[in-house]
C-alpha positions in Angstrom: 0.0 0.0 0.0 1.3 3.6 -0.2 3.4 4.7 2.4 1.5 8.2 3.2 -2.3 9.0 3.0 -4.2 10.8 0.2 -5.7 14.0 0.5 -8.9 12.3 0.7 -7.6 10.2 2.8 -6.6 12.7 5.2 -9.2 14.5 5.3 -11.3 11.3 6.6 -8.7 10.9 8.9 -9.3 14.5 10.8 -13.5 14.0 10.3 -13.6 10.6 12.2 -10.9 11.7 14.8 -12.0 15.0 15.4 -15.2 15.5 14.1 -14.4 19.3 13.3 -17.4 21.7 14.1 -18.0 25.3 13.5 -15.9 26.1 16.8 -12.8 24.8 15.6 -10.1 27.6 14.1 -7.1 25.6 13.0 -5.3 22.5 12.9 -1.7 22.1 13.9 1.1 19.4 13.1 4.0 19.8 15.6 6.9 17.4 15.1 10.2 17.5 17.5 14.0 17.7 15.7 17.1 15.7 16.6 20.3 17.1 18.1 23.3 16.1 19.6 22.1 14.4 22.4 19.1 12.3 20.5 20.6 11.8 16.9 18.5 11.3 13.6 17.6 8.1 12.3 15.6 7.1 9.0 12.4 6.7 10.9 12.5 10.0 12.4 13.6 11.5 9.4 10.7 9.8 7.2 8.4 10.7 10.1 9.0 14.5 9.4 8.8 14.3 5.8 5.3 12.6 6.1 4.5 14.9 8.6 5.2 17.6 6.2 3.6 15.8 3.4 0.9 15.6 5.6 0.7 19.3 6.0 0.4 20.6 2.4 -2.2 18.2 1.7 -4.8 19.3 4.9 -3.8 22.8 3.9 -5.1 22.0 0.5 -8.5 20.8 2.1 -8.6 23.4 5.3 -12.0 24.6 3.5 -13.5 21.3 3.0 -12.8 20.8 6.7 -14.0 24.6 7.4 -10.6 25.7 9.4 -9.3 29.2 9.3 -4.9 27.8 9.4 -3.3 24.8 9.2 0.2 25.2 10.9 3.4 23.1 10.6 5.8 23.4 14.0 9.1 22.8 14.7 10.8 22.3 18.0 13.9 20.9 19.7 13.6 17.6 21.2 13.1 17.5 25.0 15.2 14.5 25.6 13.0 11.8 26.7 9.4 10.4 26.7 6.9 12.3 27.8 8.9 15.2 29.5 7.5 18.5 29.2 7.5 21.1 26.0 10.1 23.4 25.6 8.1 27.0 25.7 8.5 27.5 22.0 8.7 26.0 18.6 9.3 27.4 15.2 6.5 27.3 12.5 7.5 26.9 9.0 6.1 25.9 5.7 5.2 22.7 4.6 8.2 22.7 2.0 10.8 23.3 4.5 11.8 20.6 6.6 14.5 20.8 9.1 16.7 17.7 10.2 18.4 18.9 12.8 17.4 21.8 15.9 20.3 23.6 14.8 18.6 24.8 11.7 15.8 26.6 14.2 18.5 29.3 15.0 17.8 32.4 13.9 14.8 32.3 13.2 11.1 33.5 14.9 10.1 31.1 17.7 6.0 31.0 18.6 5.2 30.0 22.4 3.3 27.0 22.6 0.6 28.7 24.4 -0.1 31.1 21.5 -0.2 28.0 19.2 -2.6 26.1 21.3 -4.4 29.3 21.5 -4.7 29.9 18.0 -5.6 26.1 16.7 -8.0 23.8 18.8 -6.7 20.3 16.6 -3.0 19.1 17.3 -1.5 16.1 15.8 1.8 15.6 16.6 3.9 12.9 14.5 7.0 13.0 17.0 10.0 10.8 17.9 9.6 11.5 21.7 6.2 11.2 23.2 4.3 14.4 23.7 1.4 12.8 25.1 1.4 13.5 29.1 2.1 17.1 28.6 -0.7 17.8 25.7 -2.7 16.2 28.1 -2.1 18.4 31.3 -2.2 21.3 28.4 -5.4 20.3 26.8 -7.4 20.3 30.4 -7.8 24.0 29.8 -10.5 23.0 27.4 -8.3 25.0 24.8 -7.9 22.0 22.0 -7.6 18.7 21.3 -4.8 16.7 20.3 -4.1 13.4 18.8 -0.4 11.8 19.6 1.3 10.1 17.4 4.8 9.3 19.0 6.9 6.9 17.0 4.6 6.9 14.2 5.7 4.8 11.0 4.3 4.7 7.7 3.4 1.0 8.5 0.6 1.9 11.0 -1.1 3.2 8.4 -3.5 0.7 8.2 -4.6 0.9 11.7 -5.4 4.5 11.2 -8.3 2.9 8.9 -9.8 0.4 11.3 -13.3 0.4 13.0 -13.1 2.6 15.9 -16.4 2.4 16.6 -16.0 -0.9 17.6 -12.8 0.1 19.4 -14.7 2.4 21.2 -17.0 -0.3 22.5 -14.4 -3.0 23.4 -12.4 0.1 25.5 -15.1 1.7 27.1 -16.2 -1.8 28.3 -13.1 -2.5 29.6 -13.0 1.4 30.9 -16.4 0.5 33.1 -14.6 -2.7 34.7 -11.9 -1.1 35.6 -14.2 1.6 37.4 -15.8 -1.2 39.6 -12.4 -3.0 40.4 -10.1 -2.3 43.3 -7.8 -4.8 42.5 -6.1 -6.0 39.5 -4.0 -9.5 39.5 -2.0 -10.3 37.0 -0.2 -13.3 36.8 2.6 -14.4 34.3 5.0 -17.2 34.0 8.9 -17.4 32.8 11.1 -20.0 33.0 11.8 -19.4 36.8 8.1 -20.1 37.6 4.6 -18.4 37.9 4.7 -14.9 39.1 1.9 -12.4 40.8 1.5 -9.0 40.7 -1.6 -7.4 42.6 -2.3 -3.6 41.2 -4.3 -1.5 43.8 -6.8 0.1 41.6 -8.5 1.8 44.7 -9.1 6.0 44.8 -9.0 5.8 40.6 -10.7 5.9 37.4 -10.6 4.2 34.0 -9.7 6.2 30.6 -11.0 4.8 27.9 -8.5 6.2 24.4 -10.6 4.8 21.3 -8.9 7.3 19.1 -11.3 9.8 18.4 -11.1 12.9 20.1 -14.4 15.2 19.6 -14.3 17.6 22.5 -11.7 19.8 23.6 -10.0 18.9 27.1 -8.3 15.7 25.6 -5.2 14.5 24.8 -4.6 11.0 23.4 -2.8 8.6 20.9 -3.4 7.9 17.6 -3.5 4.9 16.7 -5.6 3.7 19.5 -7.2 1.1 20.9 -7.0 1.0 24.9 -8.3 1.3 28.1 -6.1 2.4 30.8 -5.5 3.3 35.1 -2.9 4.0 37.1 -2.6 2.2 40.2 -3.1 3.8 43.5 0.3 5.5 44.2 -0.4 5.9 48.4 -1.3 9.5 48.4 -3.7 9.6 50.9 -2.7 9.9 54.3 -2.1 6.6 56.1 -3.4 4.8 53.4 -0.4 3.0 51.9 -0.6 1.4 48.5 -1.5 -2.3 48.0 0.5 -2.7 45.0 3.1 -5.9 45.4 4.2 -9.1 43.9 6.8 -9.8 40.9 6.3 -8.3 37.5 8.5 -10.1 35.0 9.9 -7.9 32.1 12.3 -9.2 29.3 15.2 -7.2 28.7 17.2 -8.8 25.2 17.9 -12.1 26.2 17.1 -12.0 29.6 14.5 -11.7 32.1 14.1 -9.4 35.2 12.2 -9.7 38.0 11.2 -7.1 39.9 9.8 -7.0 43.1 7.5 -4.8 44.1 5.8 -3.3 47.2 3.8 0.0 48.0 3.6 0.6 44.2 7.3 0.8 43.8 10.0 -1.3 42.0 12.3 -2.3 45.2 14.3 -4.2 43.6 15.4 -6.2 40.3 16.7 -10.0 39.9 18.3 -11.3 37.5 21.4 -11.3 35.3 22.8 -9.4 31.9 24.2 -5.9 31.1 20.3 -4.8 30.7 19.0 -6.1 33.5 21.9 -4.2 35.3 21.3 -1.1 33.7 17.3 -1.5 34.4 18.5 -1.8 38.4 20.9 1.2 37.8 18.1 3.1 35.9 15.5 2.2 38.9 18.2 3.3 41.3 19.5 6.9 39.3 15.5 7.9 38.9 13.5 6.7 42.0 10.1 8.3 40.0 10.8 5.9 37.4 10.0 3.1 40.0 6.9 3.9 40.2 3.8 1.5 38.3 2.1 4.5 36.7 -0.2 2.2 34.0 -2.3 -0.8 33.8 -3.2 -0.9 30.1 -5.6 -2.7 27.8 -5.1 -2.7 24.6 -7.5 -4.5 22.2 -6.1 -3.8 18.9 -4.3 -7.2 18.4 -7.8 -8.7 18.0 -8.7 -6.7 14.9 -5.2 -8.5 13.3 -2.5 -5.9 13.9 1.0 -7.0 14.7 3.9 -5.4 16.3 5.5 -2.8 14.4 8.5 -1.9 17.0 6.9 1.4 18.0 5.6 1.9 21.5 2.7 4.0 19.9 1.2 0.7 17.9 2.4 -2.2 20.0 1.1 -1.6 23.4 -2.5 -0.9 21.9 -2.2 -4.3 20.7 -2.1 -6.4 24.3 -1.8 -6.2 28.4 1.1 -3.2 29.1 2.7 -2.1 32.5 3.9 1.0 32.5 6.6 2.9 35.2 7.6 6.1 35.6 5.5 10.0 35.6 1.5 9.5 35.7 0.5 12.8 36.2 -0.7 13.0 32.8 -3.8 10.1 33.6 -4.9 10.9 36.8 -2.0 10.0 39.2 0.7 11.8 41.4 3.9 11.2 39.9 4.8 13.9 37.6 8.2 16.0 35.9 9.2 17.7 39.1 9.8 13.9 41.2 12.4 13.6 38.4 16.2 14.2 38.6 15.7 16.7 35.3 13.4 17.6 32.3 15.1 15.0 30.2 14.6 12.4 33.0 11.1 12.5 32.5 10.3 9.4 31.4 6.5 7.4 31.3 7.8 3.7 29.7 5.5 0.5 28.9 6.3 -3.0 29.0 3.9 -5.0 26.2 3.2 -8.2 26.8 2.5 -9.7 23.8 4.5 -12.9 22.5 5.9 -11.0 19.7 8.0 -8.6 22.5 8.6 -10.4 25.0 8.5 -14.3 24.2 10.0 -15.3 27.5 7.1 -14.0 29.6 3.9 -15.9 29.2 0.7 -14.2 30.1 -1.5 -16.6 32.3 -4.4 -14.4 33.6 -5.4 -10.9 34.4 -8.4 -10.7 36.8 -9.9 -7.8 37.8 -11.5 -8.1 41.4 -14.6 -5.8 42.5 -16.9 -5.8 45.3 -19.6 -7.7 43.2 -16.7 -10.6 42.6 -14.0 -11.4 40.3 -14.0 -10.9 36.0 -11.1 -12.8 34.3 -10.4 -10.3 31.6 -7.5 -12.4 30.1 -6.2 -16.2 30.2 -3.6 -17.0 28.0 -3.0 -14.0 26.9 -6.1 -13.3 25.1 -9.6 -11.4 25.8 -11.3 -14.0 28.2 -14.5 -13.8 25.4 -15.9 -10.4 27.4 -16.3 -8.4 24.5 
């Protein structure tokens, strides 16, 4: 198939995801640059020549989708997943595209907040994920914004899929995980069976479908999951329940790490990436933290693993560590060492990612009783 989307096809695209109305003023494309510290790669670099590509095409239908501007931003990258935006990016036409931050000197930088003011649709096609801080931006009820970290030409086709359906699936998963207060997850490796029990007291499901009609919301794109963070112990002699082992495959190995109170405490195993996992835990206490039970249902509509974080965990069970400030919880930039510290990071556990961690069951416990949401790594037939 083509490696980049029609006009027509584009134009779709923003209808079904945003569902434009006579409120919404412009649409803008903001895509991070490498430097030094994060060097360019071919996907990044094809991912800002489609974004551009991208650009001049919804410019040439910004009447069919009755918006006033559609903007194309530059900024430098901010060094790691999730961290926040740097105050200011450069806007340029769709013809120009820069391939390195150096090429943003000298000329006029816009402030992100007079963007966001000026355009109430965002999609942003970056490398690093700019998802938890358009979502803490977005709660002004300023604009919406579809994320699109890591996006490859090879997701295309799940930007075409039935969200509708999606929608269902998630926002019947969304309503379990509302009743729960407890979520067990057990997986097995070759050192044995393993359980993890996620306190999912004090919090609220999200339900990300992809489609993003009202301002307020920030999510990805592609999408296809239902999502909570765990309770992180917030409250005032109330600890968190959150304990057990949690598996995670690191290249040929596997690491176990034990948790308690919602934290990471410490990491088993052997290899130079297990080490650096227990160094990483140890440099960045924040990053300890569980900050995500996700969902993702998007393996069932015959999607496979791309290598991008953006597609994969929508297609199975992912764990996530690090800042959740972004979906509800406490853990946010400032409990970092720095901005490019920052980091929000899921483990998918799906057979194509991590093949040495088997996926038994996930049960969701309320105060009605028990729903086995997966066995064997698959839905558990609730949909």
């Amino acid at each position: 198939m083509p490696d980049t989307l029609s006009r027509a096809d584009l134009r779709q695209l923003i209808t079904r995801v945003f569902a434009p109305g006579p409120a919404d003023r412009g649409l803008l494309l903001m895509v991070d640059l490498p430097d030094a510290r994060r060097p360019d790669h071919a996907d990044w670099r094809a991912r800002r020549r489609l974004a551009a590509d991208w650009a001049a095409k919804l410019a040439a239908e910004r009447e069919a989708l009755r918006l006033d501007r559609v903007t194309l931003a530059w900024y430098p990258n901010v060094g790691g997943n999730n961290a926040d935006l740097p105050p200011a990016a450069v806007v340029g036409a769709a013809d120009w595209v820069p391939d390195h931050t150096a090429e943003l000197a000298g000329r006029p930088f816009t402030p992100f907040g007079e963007l966001f003011a000026g355009h109430t649709l965002v999609l942003a096609p970056t490398e690093l994920s700019a998802t938890a801080p358009l979502k803490v931006a977005a709660r002004g009820g300023g604009f919406r914004a579809a994320t699109m970290p890591g996006f490859l030409s090879s997701m295309l086709p799940a930007l075409k899929l039935d969200y509708g359906e999606i929608n269902r699936r998630v926002q019947l998963l969304k309503g379990l995980c509302d009743a729960a207060v407890a979520c067990t997850v057990v997986t097995e490796t070759a050192a044995g069976a393993h359980e993890l029990v996620l306190d999912l007291r004090h919090r609220l499901g999200h339900a990300s479908g992809g489609l993003f009609p009202v301002n307020g919301v920030a999510g990805n794109l592609p999408s296809g999951e239902a999502y909570i963070v765990p309770y992180e112990g917030e409250v005032t002699g109330d600890p968190s329940r959150t304990e057990g082992v949690l598996p995670v495959q690191l290249g040929p190995d596997v690491a176990l790490l034990d948790i308690a109170g919602n934290r990471v405490r410490a990491v088993r195993g052997d290899g130079p990436l297990v080490a650096a996992e227990r160094e990483h835990f140890v440099r960045e206490p924040a990053y300890a933290n569980l900050a995500e039970l996700g969902l993702g249902v998007l393996g069932d509509f015959g999607l496979r693993p791309c290598g991008s974080i953006l597609l994969d965990e929508k297609l199975g069970l992912h764990i996530a560590f690090g800042r959740s400030d972004h979906f509800g919880g406490v853990v946010g930039p400032a409990d970092f060492s720095s901005p490019a510290a920052v980091i929000h990071l899921d483990r998918v556990y799906i057979p194509e990612v991590q093949p040495l961690v088997k996926v038994r069951r996930v049960v969701l416990d309320g105060p009605d009783g028990s729903v086995t949401l997966m066995s064997d790594g698959h839905f558990a037939g609730i949909f």
